[in-house]
C-alpha positions in Angstrom: -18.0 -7.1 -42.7 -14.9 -6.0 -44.5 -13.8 -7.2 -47.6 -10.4 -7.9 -48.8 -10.3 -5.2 -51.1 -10.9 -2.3 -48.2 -8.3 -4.0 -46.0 -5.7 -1.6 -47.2 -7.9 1.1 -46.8 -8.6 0.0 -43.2 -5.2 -0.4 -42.1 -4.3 3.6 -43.4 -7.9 5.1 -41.8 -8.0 3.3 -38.5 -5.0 4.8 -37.1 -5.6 8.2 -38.3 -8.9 8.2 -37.0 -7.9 6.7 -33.9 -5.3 9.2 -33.0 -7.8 12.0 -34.5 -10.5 10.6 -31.4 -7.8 10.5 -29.0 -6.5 14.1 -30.3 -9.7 15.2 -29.9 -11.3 14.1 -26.6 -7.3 14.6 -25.1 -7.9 18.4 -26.0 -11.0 18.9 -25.1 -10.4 17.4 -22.1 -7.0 19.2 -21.7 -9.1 22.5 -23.0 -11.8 21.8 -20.4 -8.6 21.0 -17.4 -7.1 24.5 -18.6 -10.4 26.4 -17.8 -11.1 25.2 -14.9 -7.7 25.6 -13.9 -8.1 29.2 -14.9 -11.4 29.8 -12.3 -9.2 28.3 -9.5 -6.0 29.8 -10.3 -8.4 33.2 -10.9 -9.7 32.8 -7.5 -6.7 31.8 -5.9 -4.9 34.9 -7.5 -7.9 37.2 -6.1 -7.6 35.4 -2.4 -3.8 36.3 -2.4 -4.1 39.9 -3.8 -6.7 40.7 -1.3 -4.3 38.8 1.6 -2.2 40.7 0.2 -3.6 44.1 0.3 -4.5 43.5 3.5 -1.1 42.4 4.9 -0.3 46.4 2.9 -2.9 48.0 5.5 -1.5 46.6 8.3 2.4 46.9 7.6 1.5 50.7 7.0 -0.5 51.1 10.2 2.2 48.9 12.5 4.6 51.3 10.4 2.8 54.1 12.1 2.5 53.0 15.3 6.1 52.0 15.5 6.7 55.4 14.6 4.3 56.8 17.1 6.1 55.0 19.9 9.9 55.7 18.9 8.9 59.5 18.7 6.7 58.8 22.7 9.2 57.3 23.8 12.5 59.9 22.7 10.2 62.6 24.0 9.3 61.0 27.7 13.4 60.1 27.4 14.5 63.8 26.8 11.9 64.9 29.7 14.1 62.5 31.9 18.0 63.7 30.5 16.3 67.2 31.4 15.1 67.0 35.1 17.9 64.3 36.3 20.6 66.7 34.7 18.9 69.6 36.6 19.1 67.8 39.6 22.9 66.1 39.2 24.0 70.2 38.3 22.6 71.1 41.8 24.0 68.3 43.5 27.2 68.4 42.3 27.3 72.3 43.1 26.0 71.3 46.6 28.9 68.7 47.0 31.1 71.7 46.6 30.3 73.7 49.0 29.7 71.2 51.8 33.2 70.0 52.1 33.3 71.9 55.4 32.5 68.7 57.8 30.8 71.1 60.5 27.3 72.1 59.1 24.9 73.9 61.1 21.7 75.0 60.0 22.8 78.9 59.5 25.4 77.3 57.6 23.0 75.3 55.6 20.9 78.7 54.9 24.3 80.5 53.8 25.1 77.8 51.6 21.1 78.0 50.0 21.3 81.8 49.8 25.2 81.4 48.0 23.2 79.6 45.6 20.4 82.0 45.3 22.9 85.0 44.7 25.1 82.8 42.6 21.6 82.4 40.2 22.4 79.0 40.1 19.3 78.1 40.5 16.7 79.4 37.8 13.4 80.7 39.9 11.7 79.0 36.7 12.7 76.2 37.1 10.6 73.7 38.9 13.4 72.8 41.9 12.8 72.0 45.5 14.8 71.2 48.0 13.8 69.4 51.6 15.5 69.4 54.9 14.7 66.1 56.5 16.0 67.3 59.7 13.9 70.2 60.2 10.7 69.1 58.0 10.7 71.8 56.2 10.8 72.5 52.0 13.8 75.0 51.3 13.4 78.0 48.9 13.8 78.8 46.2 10.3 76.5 45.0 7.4 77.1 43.3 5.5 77.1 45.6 2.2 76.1 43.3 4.2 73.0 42.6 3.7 72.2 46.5 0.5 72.0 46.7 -0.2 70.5 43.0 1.8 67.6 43.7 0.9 67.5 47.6 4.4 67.4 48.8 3.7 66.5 52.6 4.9 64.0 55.2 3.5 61.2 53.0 5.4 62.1 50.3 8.3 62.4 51.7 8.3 59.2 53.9 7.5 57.1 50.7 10.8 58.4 48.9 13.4 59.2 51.8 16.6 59.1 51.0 17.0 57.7 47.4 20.8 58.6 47.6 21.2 57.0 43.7 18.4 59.4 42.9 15.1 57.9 41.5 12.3 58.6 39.0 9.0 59.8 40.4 5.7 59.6 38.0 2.9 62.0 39.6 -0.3 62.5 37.2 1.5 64.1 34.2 4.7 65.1 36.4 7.9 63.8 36.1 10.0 64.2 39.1 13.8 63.5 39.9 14.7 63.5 43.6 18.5 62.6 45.4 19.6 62.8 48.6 22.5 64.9 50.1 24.2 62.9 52.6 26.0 65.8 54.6 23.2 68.4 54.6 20.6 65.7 54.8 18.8 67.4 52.5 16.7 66.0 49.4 16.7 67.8 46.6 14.7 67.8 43.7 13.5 68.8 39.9 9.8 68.1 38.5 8.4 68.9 35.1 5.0 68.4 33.3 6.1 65.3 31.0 3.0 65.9 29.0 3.6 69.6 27.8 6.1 68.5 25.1 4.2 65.9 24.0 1.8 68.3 22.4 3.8 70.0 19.7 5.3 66.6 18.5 1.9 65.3 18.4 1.7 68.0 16.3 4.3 67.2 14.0 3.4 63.6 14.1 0.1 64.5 12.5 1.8 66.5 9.7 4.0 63.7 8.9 1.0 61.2 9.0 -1.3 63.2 6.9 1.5 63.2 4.0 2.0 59.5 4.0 0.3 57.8 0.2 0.7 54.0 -0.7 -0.6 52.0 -3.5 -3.5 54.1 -5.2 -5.0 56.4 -3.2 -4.0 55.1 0.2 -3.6 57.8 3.1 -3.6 57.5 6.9 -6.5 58.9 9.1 -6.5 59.3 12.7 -9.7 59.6 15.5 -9.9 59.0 18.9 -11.7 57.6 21.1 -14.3 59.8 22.2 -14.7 59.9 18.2 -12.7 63.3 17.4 -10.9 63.7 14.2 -7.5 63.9 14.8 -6.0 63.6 11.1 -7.2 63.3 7.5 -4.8 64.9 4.8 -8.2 65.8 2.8 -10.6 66.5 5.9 -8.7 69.2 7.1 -12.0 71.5 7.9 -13.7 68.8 10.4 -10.0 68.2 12.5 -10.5 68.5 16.1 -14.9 67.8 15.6 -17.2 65.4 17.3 -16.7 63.3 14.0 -19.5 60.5 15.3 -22.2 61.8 12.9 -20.3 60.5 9.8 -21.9 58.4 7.9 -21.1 56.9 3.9 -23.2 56.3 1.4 -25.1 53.6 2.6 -25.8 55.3 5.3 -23.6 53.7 8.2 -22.5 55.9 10.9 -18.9 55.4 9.9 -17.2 56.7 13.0 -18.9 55.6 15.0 -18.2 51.8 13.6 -15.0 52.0 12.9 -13.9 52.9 16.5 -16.2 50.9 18.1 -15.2 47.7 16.5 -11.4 48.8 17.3 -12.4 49.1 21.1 -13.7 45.3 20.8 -10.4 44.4 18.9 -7.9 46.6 19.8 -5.0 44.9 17.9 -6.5 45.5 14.6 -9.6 44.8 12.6 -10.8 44.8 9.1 -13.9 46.8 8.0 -16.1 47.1 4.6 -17.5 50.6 4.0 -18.5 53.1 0.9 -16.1 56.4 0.7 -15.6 58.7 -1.9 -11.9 58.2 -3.2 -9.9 62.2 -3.0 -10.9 64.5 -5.0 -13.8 62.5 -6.2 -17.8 62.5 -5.6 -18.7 59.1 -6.6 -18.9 56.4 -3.3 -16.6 53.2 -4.1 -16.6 50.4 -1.7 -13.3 50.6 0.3 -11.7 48.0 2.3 -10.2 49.6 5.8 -8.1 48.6 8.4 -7.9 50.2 12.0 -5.7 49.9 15.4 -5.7 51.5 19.2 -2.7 53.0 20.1 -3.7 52.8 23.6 -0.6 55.2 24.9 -2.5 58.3 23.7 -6.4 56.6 22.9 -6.0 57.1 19.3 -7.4 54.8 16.5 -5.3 55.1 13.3 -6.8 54.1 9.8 -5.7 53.2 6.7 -7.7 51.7 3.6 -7.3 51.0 -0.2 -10.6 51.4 -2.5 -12.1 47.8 -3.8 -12.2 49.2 -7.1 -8.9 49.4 -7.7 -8.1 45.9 -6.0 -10.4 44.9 -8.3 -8.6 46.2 -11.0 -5.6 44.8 -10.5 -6.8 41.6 -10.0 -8.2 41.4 -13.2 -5.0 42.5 -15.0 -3.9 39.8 -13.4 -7.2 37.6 -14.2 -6.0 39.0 -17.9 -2.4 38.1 -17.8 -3.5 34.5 -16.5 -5.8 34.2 -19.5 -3.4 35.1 -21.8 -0.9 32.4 -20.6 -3.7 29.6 -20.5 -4.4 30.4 -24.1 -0.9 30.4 -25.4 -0.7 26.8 -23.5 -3.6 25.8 -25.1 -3.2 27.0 -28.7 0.9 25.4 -28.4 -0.9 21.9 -27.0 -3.1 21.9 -30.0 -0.8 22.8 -32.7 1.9 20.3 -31.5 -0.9 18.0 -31.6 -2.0 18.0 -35.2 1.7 18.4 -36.3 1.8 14.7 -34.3 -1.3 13.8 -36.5 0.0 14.8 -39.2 3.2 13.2 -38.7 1.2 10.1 -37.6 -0.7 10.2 -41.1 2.2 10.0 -42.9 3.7 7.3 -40.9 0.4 4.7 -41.2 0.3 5.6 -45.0 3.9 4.3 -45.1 3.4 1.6 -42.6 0.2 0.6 -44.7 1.8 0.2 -47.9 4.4 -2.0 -46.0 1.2 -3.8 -44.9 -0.3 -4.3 -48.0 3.1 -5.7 -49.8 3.4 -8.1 -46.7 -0.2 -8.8 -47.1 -0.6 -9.9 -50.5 3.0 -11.9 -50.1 0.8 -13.2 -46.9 -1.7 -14.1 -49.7 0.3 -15.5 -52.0 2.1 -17.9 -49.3 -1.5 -18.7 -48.4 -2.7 -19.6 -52.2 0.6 -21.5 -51.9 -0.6 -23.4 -49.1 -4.0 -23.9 -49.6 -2.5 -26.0 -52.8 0.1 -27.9 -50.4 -2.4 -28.2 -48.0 -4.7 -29.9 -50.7 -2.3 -32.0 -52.1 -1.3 -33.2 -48.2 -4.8 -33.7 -47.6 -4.9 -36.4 -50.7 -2.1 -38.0 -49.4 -3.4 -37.8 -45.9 -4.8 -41.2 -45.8 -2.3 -43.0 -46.7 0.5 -41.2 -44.1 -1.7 -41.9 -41.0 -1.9 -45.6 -42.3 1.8 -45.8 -42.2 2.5 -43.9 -39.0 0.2 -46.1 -37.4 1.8 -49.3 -39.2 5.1 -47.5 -37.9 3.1 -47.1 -34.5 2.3 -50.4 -34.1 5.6 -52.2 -35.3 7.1 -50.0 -32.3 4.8 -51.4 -30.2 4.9 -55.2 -31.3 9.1 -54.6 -31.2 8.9 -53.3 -27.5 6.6 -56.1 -26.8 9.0 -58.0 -28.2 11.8 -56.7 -26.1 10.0 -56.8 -22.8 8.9 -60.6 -23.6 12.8 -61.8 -24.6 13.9 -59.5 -21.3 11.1 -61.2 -19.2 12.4 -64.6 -20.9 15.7 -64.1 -20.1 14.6 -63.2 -16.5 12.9 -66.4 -16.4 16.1 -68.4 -17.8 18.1 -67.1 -15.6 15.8 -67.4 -12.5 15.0 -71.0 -13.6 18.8 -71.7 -14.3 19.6 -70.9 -10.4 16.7 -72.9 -9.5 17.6 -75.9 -10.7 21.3 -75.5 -9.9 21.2 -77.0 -6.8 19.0 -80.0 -8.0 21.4 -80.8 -10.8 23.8 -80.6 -8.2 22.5 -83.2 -5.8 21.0 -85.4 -8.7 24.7 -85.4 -10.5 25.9 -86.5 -6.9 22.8 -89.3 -6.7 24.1 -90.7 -10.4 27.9 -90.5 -9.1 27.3 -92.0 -6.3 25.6 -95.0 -7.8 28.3 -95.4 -10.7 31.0 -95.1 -8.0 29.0 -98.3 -6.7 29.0 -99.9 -9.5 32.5 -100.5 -9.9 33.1 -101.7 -6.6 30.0 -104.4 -7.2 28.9 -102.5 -4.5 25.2 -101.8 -6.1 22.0 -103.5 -4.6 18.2 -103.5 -5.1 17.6 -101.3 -2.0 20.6 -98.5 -3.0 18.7 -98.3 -6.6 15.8 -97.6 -5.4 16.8 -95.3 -3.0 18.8 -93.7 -5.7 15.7 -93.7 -8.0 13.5 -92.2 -5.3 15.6 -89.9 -4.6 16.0 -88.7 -8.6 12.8 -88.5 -9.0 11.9 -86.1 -5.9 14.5 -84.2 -8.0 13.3 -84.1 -11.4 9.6 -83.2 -10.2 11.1 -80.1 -8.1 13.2 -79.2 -11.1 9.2 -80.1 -13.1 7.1 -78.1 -10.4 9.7 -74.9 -11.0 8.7 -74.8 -14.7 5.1 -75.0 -13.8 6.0 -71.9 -11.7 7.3 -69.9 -13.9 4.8 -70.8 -16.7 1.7 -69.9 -14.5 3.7 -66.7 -13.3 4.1 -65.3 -16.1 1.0 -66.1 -17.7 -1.3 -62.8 -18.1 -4.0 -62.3 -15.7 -7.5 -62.3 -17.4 -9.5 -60.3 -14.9 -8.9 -58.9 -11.3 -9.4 -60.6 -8.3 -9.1 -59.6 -4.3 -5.6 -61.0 -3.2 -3.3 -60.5 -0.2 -0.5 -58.4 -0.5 2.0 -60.3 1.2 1.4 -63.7 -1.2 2.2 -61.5 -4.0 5.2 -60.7 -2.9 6.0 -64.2 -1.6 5.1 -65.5 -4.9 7.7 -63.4 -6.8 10.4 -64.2 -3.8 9.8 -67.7 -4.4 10.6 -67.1 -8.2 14.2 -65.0 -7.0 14.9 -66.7 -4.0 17.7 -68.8 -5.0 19.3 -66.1 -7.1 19.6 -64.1 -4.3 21.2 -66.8 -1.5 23.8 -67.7 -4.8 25.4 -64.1 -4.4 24.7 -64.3 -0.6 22.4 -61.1 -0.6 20.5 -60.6 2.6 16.8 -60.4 2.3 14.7 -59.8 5.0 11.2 -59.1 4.6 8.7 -57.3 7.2 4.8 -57.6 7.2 3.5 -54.4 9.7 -0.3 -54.9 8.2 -1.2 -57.7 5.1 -3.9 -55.9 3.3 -6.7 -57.5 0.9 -6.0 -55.8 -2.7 -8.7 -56.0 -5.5 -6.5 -56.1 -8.7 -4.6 -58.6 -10.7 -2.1 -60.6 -8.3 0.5 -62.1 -11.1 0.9 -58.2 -12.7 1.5 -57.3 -9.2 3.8 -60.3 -8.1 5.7 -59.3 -11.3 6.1 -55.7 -10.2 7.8 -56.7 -7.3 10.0 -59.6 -8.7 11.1 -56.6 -11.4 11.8 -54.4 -8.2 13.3 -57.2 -6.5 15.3 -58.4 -9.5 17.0 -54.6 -9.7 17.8 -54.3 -6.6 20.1 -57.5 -6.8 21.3 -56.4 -10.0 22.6 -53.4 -8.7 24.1 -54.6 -5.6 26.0 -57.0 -8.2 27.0 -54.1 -9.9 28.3 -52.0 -7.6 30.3 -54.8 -5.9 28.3 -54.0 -2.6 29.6 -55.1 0.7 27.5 -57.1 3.2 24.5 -56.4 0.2 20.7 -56.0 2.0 17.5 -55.8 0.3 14.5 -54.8 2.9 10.7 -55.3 1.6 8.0 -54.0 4.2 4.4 -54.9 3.5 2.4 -52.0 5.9 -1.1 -49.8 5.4 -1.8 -46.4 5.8 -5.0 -44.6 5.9 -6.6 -46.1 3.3 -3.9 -47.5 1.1 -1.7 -50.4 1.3 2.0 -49.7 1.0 5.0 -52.1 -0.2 8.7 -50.5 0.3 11.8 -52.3 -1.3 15.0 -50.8 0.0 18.3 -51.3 -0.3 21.8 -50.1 0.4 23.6 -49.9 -3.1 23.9 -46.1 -2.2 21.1 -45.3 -4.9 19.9 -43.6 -8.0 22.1 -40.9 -9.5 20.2 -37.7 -9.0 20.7 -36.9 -13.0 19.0 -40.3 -13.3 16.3 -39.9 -11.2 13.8 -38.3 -13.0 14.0 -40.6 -15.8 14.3 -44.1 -13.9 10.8 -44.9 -15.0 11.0 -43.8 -18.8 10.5 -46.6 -21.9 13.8 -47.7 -22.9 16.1 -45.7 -19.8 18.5 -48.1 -18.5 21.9 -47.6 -16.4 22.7 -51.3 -16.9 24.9 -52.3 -20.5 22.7 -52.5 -23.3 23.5 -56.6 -23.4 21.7 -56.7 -19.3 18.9 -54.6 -19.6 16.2 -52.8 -22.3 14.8 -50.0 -19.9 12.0 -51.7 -19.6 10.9 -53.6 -16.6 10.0 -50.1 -14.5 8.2 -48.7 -17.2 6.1 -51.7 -17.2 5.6 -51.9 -13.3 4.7 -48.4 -13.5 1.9 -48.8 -16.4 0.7 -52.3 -14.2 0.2 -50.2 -10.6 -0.7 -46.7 -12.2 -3.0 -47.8 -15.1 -4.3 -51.1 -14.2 -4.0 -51.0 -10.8 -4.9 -46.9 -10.1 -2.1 -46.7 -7.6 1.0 -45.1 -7.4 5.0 -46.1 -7.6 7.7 -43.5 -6.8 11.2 -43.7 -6.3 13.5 -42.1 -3.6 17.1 -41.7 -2.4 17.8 -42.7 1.1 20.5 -42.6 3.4 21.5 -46.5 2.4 20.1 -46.5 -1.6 17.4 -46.5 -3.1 13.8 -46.7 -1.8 10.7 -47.7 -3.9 7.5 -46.9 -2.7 4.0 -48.8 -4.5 0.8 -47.8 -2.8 -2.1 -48.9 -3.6 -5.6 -48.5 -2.6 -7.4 -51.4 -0.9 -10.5 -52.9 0.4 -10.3 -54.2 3.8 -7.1 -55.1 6.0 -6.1 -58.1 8.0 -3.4 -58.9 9.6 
């Protein structure tokens, strides 16, 4: 437990030392985040430099092989441009002389031999002409040609008469033939499209052999029958059965590396130990290797693991170094927050304290108030419950004078009519009188007649005396001589301002509760309705009571067409002391009482709506048993 004197204390250590928790675990949490954000960051960096190295080995070797093909494909291109040109020479030089339209054959050997002599055909050359008419090759030919590429009948049917002139591909012969329409001849030119190759095979190599990328990269060529074709630092074993190879781990190298090319001849990686140039000692070297299927060569390229790995952890390094600064900026800025937090609760403490021990001071301050109140206490609940209970005994006052008033009034129209008709009786007998008119038999008549009056106008005081008399205890009653009983009471009030009343019983149901209260609730209801239709002037006035059941509750409506209850009013209609009547015809009352008789001593329930016509109230009430 803490004391009032460590209070202050309290206030300036508990948000320092919160903040130094939260400081704490945030950091080491945010230290812990960092780290492990480090490994996957550090793996992640190693995964994309090695993706990365390899996407190196396998732009250089596409590189390669793009270059290998350009440099195939200009060479086969110039063997082409050389034999067609050959051939378009002769046949142009043919077209020349055979604008003489009559051509026999010693004029087609004169025109041969004029080329001959002329030396417009080279004897080195590899031409051949073929006359289609005679079956028979022409000289000049070389004649080894002939036989090499078996220029028979079966030749010659499969490519008569290509008069645009066509390509022929014959083992590693390229021939170019055309037809000459007016010696029907077909002439020819043919050339080994391999023998070029050779030399820029050679000069490939040379090329390839000085290409370097990244540390210690270089380009290495076998084929597939496992001879070395190029290594810029294996020049002593080019052109050997290089299968034999093997690393330091004793793999047979070669032999792996072109086999798993043959299996995957658009590229594959493989793991192996090589020395790096110029070096003895074995590193483990990632390579990468692809079939260049044109000429059966696998070309190779590789960077050393060591040196990957080296760079990655420069990386690794510069990664580390970042995470640190973050870190060692994150914890600085958050003791400067401390700090700055310190200084604010030690402020915001001393604030505290002054407030505090004004807090205490208003306190002592109280405390004496409080005691002094507490002396006087007695004697102020004894008055506010005299005060109480005047209030009460004045609006038991009101509501008796109101209920009295009610009663006048209702007894006053009561006995109007008997007045009336007993003031006629005494008239009529005066009026007698002075015409000597007056016998035994008219007086007694007249006195009968009086008195039948005068107990009516008796028996209505009874009524009224026994209705409003207070109900001791409850009893079972029907509904519907309830409300008759409080109709009989406002009955002749309502025929003396002609106000139709018409009263429906759906279902009379036995109530167990005290019948006057009740009657008294509806006279009250009844009673307002005819005050407001007097109010408001109302046309043709109606008040409608239905007596019905449902489920099981009984269920009085009063209705009636005054327009009804201001919606501002609504709420309130059942308030102590709310009235829209003047002050000198109503005290705001009568529904406060009906609603403390059906709610409180009668556990029902009385509401109040607007309808179409006016207003509606609605009593239910829960009963015992029904009859009609």
């Amino acid at each position: 437990m803490f004391s009032e004197k460590n209070i202050s204390k309290l206030i300036i250590l508990t948000p320092i030392i919160t903040v130094l928790l939260i400081a704490f675990f945030t950091i080491y949490f945010f230290i812990q985040n960092q780290y492990k954000y480090f490994d996957d960051e550090s793996i992640r960096e190693e995964i994309e430099y090695i993706s990365k190295q390899k996407n190196i080995l396998k732009k250089e070797i596409n590189s390669v092989l793009s270059y290998l093909d350009y440099h195939e494909k200009k060479a086969n291109d110039e063997v082409k441009n050389r034999v067609k040109n050959r051939v378009e020479i002769l046949y142009n030089q043919l077209s020349v002389l055979t604008k003489d339209k009559n051509l026999n054959s010693s004029k087609k050997n004169e025109i041969m031999n004029q080329l001959i002599d002329s030396k417009a055909i080279n004897r080195n050359d590899y031409f051949f002409a073929y006359d289609v008419q005679n079956d028979k090759l022409i000289q000049p030919f070389n004649k080894s040609i002939q036989k090499e590429f078996e220029l028979n009948d079966k030749f010659i049917k499969n490519y008569l008469y290509p008069d645009t002139g066509k390509y022929v591909q014959l083992k590693n012969k390229l021939i170019y033939i055309k037809h000459v329409p007016k010696l029907d001849w077909i002439i020819g030119s043919v050339e080994n499209s391999k023998k070029n190759l050779k030399q820029i095979k050679k000069d490939l190599i040379k090329y390839i052999e000085t290409i370097r990328y990244e540390n210690n990269g270089y380009i290495w060529i076998h084929d597939t029958k496992y001879h070395l074709i190029a290594h810029p630092f294996r020049q002593d074993s080019i052109g050997k059965y290089d299968i034999d190879l093997k690393d330091a781990s004793g793999d047979y190298i070669t032999k792996k590396f072109i086999d798993e090319t043959k299996k995957k001849p658009n590229g594959v990686f493989v793991e192996y130990n090589w020395q790096k140039p110029n070096k003895k000692q074995f590193s483990k070297k990632l390579g990468y290797f692809k079939l260049y299927e044109k000429w059966n060569w696998v070309v190779g390229a590789g960077l050393y693991m060591d040196d990957i790995e080296n760079s990655i952890l420069k990386n690794k390094q510069l990664l580390e170094k970042r995470v640190d600064k973050y870190i060692e900026t994150v914890v600085v800025i958050s003791f400067f927050v401390i700090f700055i937090i310190g200084i604010l609760s030690v402020f915001i403490s001393n604030r505290i304290n002054q407030a505090f021990n004004e807090y205490r001071k208003s306190v002592v301050k109280k405390e004496q108030e409080l005691q002094d109140l507490n002396k006087n206490l007695e004697l102020k609940v004894q008055k506010a419950i005299d005060d109480v209970k005047k209030k009460d005994r004045a609006m038991l006052h009101q509501s008796r004078l109101a209920r009295m008033g009610a009663m006048l009034s209702m007894i006053a129209h009561q006995w109007r009519q008997p007045l009336s008709e007993l003031s006629g009786v005494l008239m009529e007998l005066e009026t007698a009188s002075k015409f000597n008119k007056v016998d035994e038999k008219m007086i007694q008549d007249s006195v009968i007649e009086s008195n039948k009056l005068i107990e009516f106008m008796s028996n209505t005081i009874e009524d009224f005396r026994n209705f409003f008399k207070p109900d001791k205890k409850k009893v079972y009653f029907y509904l519907d001589d309830a409300c008759n009983e409080a109709l009989t009471l406002v009955d002749a009030s309502i025929k003396n301002f002609n106000i139709n009343l018409v009263k429906k019983v759906k279902c009379n149901s036995i109530i167990y509760g005290y019948e006057r209260e009740f009657a008294q609730v509806m006279l009250n209801l009844i009673s307002n309705a005819k005050d407001i239709l007097i109010q408001r002037d109302i046309k043709n006035p109606n008040i409608y009571i239905e007596v019905d059941a449902v489920g099981s509750s009984a269920i009085v409506k009063v209705l009636d067409n005054a327009g009804g209850v201001e919606d501002e009013y609504i709420d309130l209609i059942f308030e102590p002391y709310f009235t829209t009547k003047s002050s000198s015809k109503g005290t705001g009352l009568g529904l406060y009482m009906a609603k403390m008789i059906v709610e409180k001593n009668m556990e029902g329930e009385i509401s109040v709506e607007n309808s179409r016509k006016g207003a509606l109230f609605l009593v239910t009430l829960p009963f015992k048993s029904g009859k009609d």
